[in-house]
SEFIZA-3560 file (N, C-alpha, C; in Angstrom, 3 decimals):
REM SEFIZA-3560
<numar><xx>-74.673</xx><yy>207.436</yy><zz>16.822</zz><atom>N</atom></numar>
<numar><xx>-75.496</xx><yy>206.507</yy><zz>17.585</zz><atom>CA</atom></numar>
<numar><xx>-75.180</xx><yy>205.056</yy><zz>17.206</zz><atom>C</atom></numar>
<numar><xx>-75.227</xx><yy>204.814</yy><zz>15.589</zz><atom>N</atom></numar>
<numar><xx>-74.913</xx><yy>203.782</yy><zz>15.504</zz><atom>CA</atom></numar>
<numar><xx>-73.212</xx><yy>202.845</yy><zz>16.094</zz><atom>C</atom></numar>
<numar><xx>-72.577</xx><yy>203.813</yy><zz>15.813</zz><atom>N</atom></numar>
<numar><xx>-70.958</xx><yy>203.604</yy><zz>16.127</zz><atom>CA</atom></numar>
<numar><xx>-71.159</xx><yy>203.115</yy><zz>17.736</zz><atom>C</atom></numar>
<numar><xx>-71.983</xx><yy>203.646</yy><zz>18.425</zz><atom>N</atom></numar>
<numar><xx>-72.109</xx><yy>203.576</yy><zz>20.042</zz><atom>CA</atom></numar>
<numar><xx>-72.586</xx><yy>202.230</yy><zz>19.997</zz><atom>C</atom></numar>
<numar><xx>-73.455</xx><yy>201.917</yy><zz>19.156</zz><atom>N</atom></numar>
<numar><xx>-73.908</xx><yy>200.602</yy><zz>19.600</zz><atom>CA</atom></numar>
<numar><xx>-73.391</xx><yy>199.227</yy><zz>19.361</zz><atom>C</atom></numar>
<numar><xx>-72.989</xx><yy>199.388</yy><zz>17.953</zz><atom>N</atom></numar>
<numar><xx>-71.740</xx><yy>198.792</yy><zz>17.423</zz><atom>CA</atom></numar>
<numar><xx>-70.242</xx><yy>198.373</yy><zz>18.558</zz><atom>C</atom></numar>
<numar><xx>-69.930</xx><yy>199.774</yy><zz>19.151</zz><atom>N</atom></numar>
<numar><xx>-68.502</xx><yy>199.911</yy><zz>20.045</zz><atom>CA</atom></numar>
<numar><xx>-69.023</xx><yy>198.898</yy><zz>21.529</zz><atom>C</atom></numar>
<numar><xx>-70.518</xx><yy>198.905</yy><zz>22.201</zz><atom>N</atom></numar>
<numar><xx>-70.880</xx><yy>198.258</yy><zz>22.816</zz><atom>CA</atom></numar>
<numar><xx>-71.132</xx><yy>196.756</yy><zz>22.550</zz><atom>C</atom></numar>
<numar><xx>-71.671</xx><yy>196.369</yy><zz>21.359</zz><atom>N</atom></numar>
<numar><xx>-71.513</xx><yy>195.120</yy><zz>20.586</zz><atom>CA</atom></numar>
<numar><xx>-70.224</xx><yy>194.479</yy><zz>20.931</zz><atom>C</atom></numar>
<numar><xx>-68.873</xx><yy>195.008</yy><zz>20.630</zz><atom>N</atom></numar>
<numar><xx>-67.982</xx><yy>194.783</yy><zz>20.101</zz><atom>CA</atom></numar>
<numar><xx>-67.642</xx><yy>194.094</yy><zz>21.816</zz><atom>C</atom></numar>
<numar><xx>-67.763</xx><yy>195.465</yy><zz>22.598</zz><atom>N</atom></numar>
<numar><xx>-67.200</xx><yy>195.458</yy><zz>24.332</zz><atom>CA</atom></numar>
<numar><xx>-67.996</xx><yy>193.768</yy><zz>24.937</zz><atom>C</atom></numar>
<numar><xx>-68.934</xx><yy>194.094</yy><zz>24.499</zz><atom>N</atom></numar>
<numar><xx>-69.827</xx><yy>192.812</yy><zz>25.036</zz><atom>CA</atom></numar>
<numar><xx>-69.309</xx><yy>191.697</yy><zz>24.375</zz><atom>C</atom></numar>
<numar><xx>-68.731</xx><yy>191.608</yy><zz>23.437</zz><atom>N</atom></numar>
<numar><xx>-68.681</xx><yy>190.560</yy><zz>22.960</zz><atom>CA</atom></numar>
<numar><xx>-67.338</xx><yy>189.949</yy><zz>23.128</zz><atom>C</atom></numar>
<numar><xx>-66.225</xx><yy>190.792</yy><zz>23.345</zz><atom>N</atom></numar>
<numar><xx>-64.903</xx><yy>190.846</yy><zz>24.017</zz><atom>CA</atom></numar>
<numar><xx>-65.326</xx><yy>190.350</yy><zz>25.515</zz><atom>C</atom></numar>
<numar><xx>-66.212</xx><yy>190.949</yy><zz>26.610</zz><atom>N</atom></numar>
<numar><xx>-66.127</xx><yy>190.246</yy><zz>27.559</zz><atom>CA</atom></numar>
<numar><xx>-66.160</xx><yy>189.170</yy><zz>27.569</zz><atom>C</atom></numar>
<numar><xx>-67.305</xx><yy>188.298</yy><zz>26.649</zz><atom>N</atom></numar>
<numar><xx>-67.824</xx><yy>187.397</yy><zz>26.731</zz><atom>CA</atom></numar>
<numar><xx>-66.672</xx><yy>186.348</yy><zz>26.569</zz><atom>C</atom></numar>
<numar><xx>-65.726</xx><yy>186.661</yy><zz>25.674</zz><atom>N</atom></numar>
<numar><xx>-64.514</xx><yy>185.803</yy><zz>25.213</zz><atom>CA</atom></numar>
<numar><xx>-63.490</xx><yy>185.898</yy><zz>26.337</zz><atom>C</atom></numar>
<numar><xx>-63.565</xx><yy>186.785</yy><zz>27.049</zz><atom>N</atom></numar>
<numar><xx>-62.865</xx><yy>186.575</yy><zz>28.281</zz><atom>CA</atom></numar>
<numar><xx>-63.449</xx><yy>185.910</yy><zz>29.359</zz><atom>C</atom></numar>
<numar><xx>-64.528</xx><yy>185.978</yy><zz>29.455</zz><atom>N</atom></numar>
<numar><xx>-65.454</xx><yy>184.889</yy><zz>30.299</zz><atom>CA</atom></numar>
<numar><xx>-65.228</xx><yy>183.538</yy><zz>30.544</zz><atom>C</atom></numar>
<numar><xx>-65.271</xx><yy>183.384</yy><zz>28.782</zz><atom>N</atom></numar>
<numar><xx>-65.437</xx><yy>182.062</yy><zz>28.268</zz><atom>CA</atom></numar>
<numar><xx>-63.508</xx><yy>181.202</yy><zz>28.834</zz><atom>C</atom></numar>
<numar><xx>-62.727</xx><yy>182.111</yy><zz>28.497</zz><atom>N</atom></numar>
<numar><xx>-61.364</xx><yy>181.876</yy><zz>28.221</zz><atom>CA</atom></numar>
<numar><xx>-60.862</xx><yy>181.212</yy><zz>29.781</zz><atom>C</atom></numar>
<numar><xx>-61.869</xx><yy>182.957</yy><zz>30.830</zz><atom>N</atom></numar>
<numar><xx>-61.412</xx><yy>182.485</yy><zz>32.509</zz><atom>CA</atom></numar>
<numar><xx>-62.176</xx><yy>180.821</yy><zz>32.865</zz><atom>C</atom></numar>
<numar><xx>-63.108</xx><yy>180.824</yy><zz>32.138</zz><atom>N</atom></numar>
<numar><xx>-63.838</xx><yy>179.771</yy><zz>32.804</zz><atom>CA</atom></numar>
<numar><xx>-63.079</xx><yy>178.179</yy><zz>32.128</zz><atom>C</atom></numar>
<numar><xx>-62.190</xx><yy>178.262</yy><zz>30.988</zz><atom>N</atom></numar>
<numar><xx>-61.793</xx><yy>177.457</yy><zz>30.325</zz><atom>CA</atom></numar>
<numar><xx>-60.457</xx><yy>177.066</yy><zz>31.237</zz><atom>C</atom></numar>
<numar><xx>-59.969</xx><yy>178.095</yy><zz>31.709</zz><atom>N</atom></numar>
<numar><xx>-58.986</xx><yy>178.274</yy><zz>32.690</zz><atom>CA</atom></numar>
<numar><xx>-58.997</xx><yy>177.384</yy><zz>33.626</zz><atom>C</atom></numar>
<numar><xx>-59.877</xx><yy>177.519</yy><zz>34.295</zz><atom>N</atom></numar>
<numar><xx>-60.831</xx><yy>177.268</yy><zz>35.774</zz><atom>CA</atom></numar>
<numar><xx>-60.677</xx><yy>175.348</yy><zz>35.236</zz><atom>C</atom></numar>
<numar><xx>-61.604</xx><yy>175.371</yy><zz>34.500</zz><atom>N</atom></numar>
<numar><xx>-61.599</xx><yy>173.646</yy><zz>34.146</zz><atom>CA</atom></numar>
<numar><xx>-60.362</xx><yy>173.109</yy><zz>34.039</zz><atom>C</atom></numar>
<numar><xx>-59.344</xx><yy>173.780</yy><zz>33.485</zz><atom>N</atom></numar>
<numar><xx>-58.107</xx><yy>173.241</yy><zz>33.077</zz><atom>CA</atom></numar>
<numar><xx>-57.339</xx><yy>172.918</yy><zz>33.978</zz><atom>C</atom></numar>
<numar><xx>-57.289</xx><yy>173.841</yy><zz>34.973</zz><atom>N</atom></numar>
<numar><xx>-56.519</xx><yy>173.893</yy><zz>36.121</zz><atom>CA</atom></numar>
<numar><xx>-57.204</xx><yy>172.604</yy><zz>37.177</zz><atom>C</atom></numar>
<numar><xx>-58.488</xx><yy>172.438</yy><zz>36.835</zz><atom>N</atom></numar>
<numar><xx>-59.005</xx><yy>171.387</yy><zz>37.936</zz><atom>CA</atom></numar>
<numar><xx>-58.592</xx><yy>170.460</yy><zz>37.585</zz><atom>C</atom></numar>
<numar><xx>-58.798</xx><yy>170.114</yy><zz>36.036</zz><atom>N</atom></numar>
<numar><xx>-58.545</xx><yy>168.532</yy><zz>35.742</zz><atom>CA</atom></numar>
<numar><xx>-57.302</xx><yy>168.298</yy><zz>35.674</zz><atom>C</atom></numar>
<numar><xx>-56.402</xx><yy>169.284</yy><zz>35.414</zz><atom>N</atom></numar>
<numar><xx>-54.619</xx><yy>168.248</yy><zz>36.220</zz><atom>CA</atom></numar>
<numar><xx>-54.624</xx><yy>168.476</yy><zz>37.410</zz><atom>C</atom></numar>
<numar><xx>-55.300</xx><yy>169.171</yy><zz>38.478</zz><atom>N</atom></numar>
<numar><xx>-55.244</xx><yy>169.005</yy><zz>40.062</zz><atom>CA</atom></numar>
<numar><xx>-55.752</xx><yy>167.689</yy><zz>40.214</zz><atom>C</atom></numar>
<numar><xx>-56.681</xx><yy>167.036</yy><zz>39.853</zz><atom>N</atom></numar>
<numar><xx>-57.323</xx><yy>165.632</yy><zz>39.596</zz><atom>CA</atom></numar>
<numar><xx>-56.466</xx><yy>164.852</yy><zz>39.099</zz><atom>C</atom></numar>
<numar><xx>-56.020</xx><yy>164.977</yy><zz>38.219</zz><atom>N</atom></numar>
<numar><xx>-54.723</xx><yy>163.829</yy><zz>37.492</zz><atom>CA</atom></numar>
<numar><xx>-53.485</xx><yy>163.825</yy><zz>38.439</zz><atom>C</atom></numar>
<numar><xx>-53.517</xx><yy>165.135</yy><zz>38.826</zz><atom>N</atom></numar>
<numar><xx>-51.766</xx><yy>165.145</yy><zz>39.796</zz><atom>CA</atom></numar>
<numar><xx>-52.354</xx><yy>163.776</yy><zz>41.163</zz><atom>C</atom></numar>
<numar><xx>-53.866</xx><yy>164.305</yy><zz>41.726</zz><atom>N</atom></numar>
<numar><xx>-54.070</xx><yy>163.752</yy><zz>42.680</zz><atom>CA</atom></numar>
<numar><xx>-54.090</xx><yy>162.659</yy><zz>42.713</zz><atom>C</atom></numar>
<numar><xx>-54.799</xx><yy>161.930</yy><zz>41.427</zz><atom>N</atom></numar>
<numar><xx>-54.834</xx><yy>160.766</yy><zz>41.231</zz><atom>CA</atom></numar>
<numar><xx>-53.586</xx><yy>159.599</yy><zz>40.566</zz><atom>C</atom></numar>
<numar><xx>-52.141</xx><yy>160.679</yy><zz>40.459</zz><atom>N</atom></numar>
<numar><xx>-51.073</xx><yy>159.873</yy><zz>40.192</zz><atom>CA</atom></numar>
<numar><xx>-50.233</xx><yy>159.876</yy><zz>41.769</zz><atom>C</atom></numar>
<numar><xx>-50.558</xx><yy>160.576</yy><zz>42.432</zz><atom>N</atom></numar>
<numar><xx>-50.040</xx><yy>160.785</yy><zz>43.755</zz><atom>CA</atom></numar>
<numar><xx>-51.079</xx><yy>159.267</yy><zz>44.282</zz><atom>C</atom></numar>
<numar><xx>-51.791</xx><yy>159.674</yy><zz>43.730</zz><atom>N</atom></numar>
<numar><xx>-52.817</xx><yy>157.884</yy><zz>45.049</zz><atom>CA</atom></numar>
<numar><xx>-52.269</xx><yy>156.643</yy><zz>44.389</zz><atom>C</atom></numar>
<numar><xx>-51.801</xx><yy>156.648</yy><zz>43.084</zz><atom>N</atom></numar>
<numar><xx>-51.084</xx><yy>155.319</yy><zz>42.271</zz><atom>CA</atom></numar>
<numar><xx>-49.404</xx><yy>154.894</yy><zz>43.164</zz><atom>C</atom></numar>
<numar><xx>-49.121</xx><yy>156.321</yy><zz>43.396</zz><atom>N</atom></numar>
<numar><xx>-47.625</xx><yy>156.601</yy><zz>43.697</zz><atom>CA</atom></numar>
<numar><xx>-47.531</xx><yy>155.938</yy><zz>45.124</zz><atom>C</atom></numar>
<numar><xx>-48.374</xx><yy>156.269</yy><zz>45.500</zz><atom>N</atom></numar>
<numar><xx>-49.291</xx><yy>155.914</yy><zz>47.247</zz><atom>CA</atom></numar>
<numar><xx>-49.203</xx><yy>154.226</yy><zz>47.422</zz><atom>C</atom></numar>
<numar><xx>-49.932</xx><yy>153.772</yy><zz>46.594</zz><atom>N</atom></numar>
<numar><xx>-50.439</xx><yy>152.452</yy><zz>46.473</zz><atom>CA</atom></numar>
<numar><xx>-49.395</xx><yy>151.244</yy><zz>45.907</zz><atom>C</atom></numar>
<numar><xx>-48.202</xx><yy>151.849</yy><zz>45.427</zz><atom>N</atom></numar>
<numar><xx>-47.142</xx><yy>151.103</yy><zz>45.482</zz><atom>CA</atom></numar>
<numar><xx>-46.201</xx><yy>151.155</yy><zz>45.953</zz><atom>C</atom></numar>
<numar><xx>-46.421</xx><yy>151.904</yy><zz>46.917</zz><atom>N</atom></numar>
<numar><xx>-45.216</xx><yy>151.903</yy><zz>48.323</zz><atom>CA</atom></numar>
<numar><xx>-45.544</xx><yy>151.184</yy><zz>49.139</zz><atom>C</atom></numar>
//
């Protein structure tokens, strides 16, 4: 019983770090879509 709850501990707590990791992802990927965009409007503005 205990091992079960423990092995669920463990599962839950592994998702959670994958959660955390996709969502770290997610931000990362926005803020150079933002930087690309915003060197493309610099790139823009001196032509």
């Amino acid at each position: 019983m205990l091992v079960q709850v423990m092995a669920r501990r463990a599962l839950a707590d592994a998702m959670e770090l994958m959660a955390n990791a996709m969502a770290q992802e997610a931000v990362s990927r926005t803020a150079d879509r933002v930087a690309q965009e915003a060197r493309r409007g610099r790139e823009d503005e001196l032509r």
